[in-house]
Structures are given as C-alpha cells and as structure tokens.
C-alpha positions in Angstrom: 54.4 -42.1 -83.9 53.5 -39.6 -86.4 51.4 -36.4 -84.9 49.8 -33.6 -86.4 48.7 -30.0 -84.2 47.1 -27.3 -86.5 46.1 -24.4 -85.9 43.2 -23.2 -88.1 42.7 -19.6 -88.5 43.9 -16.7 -87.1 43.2 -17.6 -83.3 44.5 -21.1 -83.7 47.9 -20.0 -85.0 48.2 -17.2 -82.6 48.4 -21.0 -79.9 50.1 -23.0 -82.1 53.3 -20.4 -81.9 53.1 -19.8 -78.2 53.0 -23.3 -77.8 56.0 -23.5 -80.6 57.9 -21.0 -78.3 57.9 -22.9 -74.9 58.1 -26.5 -76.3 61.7 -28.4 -76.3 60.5 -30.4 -79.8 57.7 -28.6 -81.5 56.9 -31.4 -84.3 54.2 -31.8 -87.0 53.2 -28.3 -86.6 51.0 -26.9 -89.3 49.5 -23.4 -89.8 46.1 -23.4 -91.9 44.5 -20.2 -93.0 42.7 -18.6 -95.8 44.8 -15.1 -94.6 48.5 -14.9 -96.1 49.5 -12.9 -92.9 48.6 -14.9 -90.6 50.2 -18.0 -92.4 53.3 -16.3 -93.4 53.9 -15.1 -90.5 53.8 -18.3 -88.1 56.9 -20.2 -86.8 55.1 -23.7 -87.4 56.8 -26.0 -89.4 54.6 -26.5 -92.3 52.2 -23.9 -94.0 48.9 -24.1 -95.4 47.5 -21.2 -97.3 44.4 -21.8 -98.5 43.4 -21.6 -101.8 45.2 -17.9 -102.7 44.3 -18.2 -106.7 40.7 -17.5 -105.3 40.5 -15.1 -102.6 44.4 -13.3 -102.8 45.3 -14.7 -99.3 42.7 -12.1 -98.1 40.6 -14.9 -96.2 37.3 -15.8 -96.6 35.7 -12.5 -94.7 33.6 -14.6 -92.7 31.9 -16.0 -94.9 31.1 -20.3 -94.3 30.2 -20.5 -97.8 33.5 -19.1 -99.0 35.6 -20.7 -96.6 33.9 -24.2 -97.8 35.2 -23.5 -101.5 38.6 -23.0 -99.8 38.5 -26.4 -98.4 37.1 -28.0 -101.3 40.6 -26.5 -103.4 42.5 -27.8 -100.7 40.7 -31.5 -100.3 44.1 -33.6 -101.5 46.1 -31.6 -99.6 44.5 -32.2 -96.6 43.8 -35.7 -97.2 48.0 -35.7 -97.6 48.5 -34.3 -94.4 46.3 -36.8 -92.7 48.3 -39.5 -94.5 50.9 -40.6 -91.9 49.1 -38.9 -89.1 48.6 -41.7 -85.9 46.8 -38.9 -83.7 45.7 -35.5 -83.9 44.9 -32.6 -82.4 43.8 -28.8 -84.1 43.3 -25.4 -82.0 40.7 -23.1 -83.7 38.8 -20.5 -82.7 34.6 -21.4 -83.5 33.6 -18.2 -84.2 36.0 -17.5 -87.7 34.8 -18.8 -90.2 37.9 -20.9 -92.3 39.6 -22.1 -88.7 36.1 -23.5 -87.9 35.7 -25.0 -90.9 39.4 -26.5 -91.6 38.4 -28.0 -88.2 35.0 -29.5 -89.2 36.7 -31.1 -92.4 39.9 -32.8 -90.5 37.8 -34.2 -88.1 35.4 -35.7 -90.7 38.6 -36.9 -92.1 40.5 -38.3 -89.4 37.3 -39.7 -87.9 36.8 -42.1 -91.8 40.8 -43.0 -90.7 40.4 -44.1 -87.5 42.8 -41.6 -86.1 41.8 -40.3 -82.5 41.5 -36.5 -82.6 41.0 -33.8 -80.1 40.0 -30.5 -81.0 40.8 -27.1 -78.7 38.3 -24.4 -79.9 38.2 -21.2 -78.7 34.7 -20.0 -77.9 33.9 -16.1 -79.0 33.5 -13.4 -76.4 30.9 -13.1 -73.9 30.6 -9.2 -75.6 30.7 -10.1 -79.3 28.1 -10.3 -81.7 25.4 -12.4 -81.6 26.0 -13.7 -85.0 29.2 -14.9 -84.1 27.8 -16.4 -81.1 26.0 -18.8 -83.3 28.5 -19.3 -85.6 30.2 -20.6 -82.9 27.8 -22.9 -82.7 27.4 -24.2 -85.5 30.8 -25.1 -85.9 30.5 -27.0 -82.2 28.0 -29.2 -84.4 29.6 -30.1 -87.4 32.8 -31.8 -85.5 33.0 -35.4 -86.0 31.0 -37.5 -83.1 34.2 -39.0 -82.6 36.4 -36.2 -81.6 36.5 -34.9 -77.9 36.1 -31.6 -77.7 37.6 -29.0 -75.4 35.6 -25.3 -75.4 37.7 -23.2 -73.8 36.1 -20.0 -72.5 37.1 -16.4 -72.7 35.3 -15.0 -70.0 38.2 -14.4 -68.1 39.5 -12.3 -70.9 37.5 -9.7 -70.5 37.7 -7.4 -67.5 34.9 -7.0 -65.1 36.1 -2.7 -65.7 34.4 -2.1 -69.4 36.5 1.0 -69.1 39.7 -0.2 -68.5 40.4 0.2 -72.0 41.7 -2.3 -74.9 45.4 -2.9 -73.4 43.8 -5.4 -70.3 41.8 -7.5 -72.8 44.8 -7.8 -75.2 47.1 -9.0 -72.0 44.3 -11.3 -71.3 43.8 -13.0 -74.4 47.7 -13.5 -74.7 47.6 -14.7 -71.3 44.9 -17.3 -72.4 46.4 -18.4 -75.6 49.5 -18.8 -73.6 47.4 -21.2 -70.8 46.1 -23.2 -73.8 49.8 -23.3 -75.1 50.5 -25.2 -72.5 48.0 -27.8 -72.7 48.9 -28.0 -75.8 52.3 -29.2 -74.9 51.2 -31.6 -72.2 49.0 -33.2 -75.0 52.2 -33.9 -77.3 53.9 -34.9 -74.5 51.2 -37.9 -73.8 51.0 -38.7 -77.5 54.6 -39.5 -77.6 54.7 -40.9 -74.6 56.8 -39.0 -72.1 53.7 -38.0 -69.7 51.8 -41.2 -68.2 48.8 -41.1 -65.9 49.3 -41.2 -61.9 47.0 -43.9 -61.4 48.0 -47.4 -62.3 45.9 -50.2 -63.3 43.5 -49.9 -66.3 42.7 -46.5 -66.3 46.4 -45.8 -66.9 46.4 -47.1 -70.1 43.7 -44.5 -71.7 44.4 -41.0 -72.5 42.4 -38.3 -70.8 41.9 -37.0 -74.2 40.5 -40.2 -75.5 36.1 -40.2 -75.9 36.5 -37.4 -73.4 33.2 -36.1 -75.0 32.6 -32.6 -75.5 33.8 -30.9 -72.3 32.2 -27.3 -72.0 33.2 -23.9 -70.3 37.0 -25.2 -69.7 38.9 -22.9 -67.6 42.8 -23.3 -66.5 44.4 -22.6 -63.8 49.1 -22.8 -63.8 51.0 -23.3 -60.6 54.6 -22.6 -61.3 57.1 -22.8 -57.9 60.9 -23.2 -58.0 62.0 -25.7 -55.9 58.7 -28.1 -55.1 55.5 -28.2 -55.4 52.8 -28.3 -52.3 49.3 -29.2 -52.6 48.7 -27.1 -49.0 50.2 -23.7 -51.0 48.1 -23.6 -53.9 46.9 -20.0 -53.4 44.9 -19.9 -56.6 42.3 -22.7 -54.7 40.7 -20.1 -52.4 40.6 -17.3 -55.3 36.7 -15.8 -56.5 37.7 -17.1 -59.6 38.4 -20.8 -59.4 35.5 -21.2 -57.4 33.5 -19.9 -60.2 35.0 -22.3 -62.5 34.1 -25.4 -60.4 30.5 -24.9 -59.2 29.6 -26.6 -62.0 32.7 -28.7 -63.3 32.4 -32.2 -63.2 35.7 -33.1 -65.2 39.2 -32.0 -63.9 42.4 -32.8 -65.8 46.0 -32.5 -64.0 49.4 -32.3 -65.2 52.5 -32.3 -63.3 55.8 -31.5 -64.2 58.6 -31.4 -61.0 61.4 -32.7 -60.4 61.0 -34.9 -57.3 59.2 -38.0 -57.5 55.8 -38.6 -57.0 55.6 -38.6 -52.9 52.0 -38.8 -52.8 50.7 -34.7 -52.8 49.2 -35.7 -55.8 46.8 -37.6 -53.9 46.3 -34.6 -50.9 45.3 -32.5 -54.1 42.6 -34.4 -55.6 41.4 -34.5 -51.8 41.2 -31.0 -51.9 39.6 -30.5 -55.4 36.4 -32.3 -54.5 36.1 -30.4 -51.9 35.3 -27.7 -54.7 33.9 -29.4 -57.5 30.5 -31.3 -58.1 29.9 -34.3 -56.2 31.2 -37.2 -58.6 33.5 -35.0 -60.6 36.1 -37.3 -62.7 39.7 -36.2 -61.9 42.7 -37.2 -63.9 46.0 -36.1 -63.4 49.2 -37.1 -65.4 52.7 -36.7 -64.8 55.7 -36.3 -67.2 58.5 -39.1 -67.3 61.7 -36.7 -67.1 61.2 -32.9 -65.7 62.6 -31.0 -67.7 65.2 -28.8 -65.4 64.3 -25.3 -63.5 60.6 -26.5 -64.5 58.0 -27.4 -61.8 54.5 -26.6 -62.5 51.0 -27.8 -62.4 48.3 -27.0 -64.7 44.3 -27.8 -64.3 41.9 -27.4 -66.3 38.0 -27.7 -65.2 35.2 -28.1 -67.6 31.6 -29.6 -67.4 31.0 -32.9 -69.3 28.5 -33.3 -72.3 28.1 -36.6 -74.5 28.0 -36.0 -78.2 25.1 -37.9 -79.8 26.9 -39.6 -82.7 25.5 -39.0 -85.7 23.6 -40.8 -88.5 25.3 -43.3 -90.4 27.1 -41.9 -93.1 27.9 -43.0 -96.7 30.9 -43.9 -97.9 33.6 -40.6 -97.9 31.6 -38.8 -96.3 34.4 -35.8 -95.8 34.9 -35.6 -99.7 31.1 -35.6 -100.5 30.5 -33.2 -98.2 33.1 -30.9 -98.5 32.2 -31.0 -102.8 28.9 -30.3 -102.1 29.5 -27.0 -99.7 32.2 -26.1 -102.4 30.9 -26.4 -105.4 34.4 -27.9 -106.9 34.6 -31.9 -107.8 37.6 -33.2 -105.6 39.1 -35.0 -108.2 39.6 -31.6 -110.2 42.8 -29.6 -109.0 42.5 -26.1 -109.3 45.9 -23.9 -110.6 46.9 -22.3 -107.7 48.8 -18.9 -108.4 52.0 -18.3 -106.8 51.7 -16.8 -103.2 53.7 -13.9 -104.0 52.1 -13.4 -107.5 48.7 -13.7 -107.3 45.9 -14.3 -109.6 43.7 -11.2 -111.4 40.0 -12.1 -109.8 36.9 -10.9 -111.4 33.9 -9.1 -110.0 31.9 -12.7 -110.5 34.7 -14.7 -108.2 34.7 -11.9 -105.8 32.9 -12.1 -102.1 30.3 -9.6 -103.5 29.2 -11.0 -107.0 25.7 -11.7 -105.6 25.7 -7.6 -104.6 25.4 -4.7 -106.6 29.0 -3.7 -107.5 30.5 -0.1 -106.1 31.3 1.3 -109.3 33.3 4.7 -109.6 34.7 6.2 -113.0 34.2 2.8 -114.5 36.2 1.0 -111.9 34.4 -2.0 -109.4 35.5 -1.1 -106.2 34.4 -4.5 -104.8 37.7 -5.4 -105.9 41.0 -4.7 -104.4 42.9 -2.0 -105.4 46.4 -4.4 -106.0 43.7 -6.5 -108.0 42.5 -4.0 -110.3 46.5 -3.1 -110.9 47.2 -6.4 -111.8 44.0 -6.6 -114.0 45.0 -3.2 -115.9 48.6 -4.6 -116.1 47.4 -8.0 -117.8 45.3 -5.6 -120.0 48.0 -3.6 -121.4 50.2 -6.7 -121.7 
C-alpha cells in the first residue's frame, strides 16, 4: 500500500514536519510550495517547488490566478505523484493561496483515479482579513465532492487577552499544528493498517475517514498518562473549552494508543461523551495494533457534520482541463524550469504587477526583485 501526505503551502508543511518529527516511519511525505523557503527547508521526503522559472521560488503572493499558472507548470508532475498513490491525504491551510490550490487540483485528480482522499485544511483566523476569510472559502468549494474534509479551527489560537502580545498566539499555533500532527499520524497508521476500529462487525471494516463528508469547526482535545489510561480522570471533559467545542458537535472520532488491552473504558468513555455532545452524535473510536512503548494517549477530535452536494457531471479529465484553463499553459507543453539555485531573469510582463503601472526609478522597474535585476544586468553585459 502506497500513501501520499502533502503538505501544501506554508501552513501545511509547517504539520507535515511536526508530524515527521513524532512518527516512527514517516513515508510518502511530500512538501508542495510556490515559496523556496518553505520547501527547502522541510524534513519531508520528497520536494515540490513549484514552478521557480516563473515566480523565483518567491510564491505566488496570494494571488489564485498566479498560483493556478503554478499548477498548470507542474500538471505531469503531479499527475506522477498520484501514480502509485492507493490513498491520500494533504494538510493545507484555505486561506494561502498555492496550498489551497495544490489541494483543489489533487483532489480533482485523485477523485478521476478513484483513490479515497482526505483533506486537513486549516481555516484562517477568527481576527484576519475578511478577504482571506473568503478565500477560505472558496477553496472549501473547489475540493472534489469526493473527498472528506476536516476544517480544523483556530479559534483556540488566539487568546481571549488581545494584549497578551504575539509570543501566546505563536505557542498556540505550534501547539495546534502539533494536535493536527498527531491526527495525522493516526491517519497513516489506519491506512497501513496498524490502528483498527473498536467496534466489530460491519462498521469495522470502514475508515472513519472514508465519505466522512465535510466535518466543520474540528477541535482536538490529547490525553497523555504514563502508566494507564482512565475514562473517570479525563480532566479536560469538565474544562469551559471542551464544552464549547461539543454544543454543537455531532461527529467525534477517538484514537487510543496504551499499552493494556482493551478492558472495556473505551465503552465508559463514549458513555460519557454523549453526555456532552448533541443528541445522536456519531462516535468512532480506533485503537492501534501494537503500543508503541512509554506511549499511552488518547486523542479526540469533535466537529459538526455537513454533506457535500456532489457536483455536476464532469467531462472527461476534468483536473487537466481545468487546471489549463485557470493557467493559461496547454498541459502537454513542458515548460524549462530553471535550476533552483540559479534562477531565471523575469521580465516586468511575467511579473505579479504587469497589469500595474511599474515603480520606475533612474530607469530601473522596481516591480522586480533586486537579485532579478542583477541577474538581468549580468545577462546584459554577458
């Protein structure tokens, strides 16, 4: 069983390495970004910059349009990645432009191969922009029918004290990435097998992941405790913010990781969770094979249920036709892609601000970067 986790864009790469960091066999990992930093700079096992003979590894500043042409250089690539891949799952953040759309187009393209996918998006801050806000969802709309989507929210990030400074929302957000890390990890785990559901019968054979929907406003709770767990000593059950979380979940996935056997808490648990959550809420929980040792740990994660309306019939390659239209680049042609480390000279018309009047200052565009206009000058005098 061949699987693929990407991160796409900044946010998604900042999970895919904590998740790299605390897993025992971090396989088929694969950084995507428009930004050279970022992808440079992650410990995944394959890396995707996209497209650097157009925008320098500088990313796509936002820009959808952009970050489409991106894609549309990249389309075989992608469609290579996708090639032995039996399940997949990518971690973005919706409100960046490139992870968002790296997202849209491998779940366009997994959902024409049949492979299941899951997709972990980060939504933006309750404080950002407005813009970004729908950005955010727009990008919630363009995912394949197919895929389930988890929204994971970053409420919790920021601190109910706006003066608290920048330090508490930067502990928060690794705290989160870190949370998501993990479900990350239980999610490999059950595509290769090692975690099985508690419940036996038929609804131990599906996934929890599988046609889960679109599950909105996730929130995740970790129970770590040295020698057992007990369902009686969860103490983050009573806390303000867990019952904000489930007034209005209806879904609730578990995974366990201990080292006893099952001896029924599990059970005493779910007994106490419905106490909480809304009155028919699904609950699934899912333990590994083989603890791993010194581990024992629980995580949950709450969210509220939505169906996604599948979408009109397509045509025929629908991810290629779509992607070449955004783009503006047939897929059959392969752009020359300059060395990462020696980049291509741009001009002002294949810049982000061609469509702008250009900054001009003792003859000089200053639209373009300065290492740009270097090269440029260099070329020249060559």
């Amino acid at each position: 069983m061949n699987i693929r986790i990407v991160g796409a864009g900044a946010a998604g790469i900042n999970v895919l390495d904590e998740w790299i960091l605390l897993s025992d066999c971090p396989e088929g990992s694969l950084a995507c970004d428009g930004e050279a930093s970022s992808v440079e700079g992650s410990l995944a096992s394959e890396k995707l910059l996209l497209a650097p003979g157009l925008v320098g590894g500088l990313g796509c500043f936002g820009s959808r349009d952009l970050a489409w042409r991106l894609v549309g250089q990249e389309n075989q690539r992608l469609d290579r990645l996708l090639g032995d891949c039996t399940s997949l799952l990518i971690v973005t953040g919706l409100a960046g432009a490139t992870g968002a759309t790296v997202a849209e187009a491998l779940s366009l393209k997994a959902c024409e191969r049949e492979i299941p996918t899951t997709i972990f998006g980060l939504l933006p801050f309750p404080f950002e922009a407005e813009e970004r806000q729908k950005a955010a969802e727009a990008a919630r709309e363009g995912f394949s029918a197919e895929a389930s989507v988890f929204l994971f929210s970053t409420a919790r990030v920021f601190p109910e004290d706006a003066d608290s400074g920048v330090a508490p929302v930067r502990r928060g957000l690794r705290e989160l990435q870190g949370a998501i890390a993990q479900w990350v990890d239980a999610w490999s785990a059950l595509a290769n097998g090692i975690v099985l559901p508690v419940r036996q019968g038929d609804e131990a054979q599906a996934s929890p992941f599988a046609g889960a929907g679109e599950i909105q406003d996730c929130h995740v709770f970790t129970e770590e405790a040295g020698s057992c767990l007990d369902a009686s000593s969860l103490a983050f059950l009573e806390s303000r913010e867990f019952g904000q979380a489930a007034e209005g979940a209806d879904r609730c996935l578990g995974y366990v990781e201990a080292g006893e056997e099952a001896s029924g808490w599990e059970w005493e648990l779910e007994r106490r969770l419905q106490e909480h959550l809304s009155k028919g809420a699904r609950i699934s929980f899912f333990r590994r094979k083989r603890a791993r040792s010194m581990r024992n740990r629980l995580l949950l994660l709450l969210g509220r249920a939505t169906p996604r309306l599948p979408k009109p019939a397509p045509s025929k390659r629908v991810p290629e036709e779509r992607i070449q239209a955004r783009a503006d680049v047939p897929v059959h042609s392969r752009i020359a892609v300059a060395p990462e480390r020696d980049l291509a000279h741009s001009s002002a018309e294949n810049t982000p601000f061609a469509r702008t009047a250009a900054t001009l200052h003792k003859g000089e565009n200053l639209d373009i970067p300065a290492f740009r206009r270097r090269l440029g000058n260099r070329a020249a005098g060559k």
